[in-house]
N, C-alpha and C positions, 0 to 999 in steps of 0.2 A: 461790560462796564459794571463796577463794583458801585453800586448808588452812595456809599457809605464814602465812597470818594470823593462822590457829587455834594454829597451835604457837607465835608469838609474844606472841600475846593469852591463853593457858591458863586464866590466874587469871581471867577473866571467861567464859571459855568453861565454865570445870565445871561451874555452875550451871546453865545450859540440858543437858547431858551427862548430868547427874544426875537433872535433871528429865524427861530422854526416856528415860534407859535407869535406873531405879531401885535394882536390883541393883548396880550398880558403887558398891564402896566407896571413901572418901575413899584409902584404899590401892592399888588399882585405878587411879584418878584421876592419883595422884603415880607412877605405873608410864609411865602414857601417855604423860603429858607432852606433851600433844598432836600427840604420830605417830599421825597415819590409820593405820595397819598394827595399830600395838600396843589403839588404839582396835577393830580390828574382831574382833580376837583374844580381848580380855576381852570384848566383845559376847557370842560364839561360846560360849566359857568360861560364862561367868554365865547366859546362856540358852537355851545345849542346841542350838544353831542354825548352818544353815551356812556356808560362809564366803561363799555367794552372798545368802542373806540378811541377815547381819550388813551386805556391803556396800549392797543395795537400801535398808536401812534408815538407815544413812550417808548415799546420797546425798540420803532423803526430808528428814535431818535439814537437812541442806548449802538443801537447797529453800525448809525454812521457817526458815533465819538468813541468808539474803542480805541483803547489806546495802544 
């Protein structure tokens, strides 16, 4: 998955986003704006988690939305 996809595609990307990490709110969401970065930060934030997990979990996410 090309992330530069993700940040131009957003408005179709939140809903899988939301649906994988449940805690990020639609506030959260419009913060992202699909920067990988600021994505693994509200991860970290909303799940207590660190920033080597937030990103393992990123890349699991990247795994199962290839396209």
């Amino acid at each position: 998955m090309n992330w530069d996809t993700v940040e131009g595609n957003w408005k179709q990307f939140q809903g899988k986003v939301k649906a994988q990490w449940g805690k990020l709110t639609d506030d959260h969401l419009d913060v992202i704006a699909g920067k990988r970065v600021e994505l693994a930060g509200k991860i970290q934030e909303a799940y207590g988690i660190t920033k080597d997990e937030a990103e393992k979990q990123i890349k699991s996410f990247e795994e199962m939305n290839k396209s």
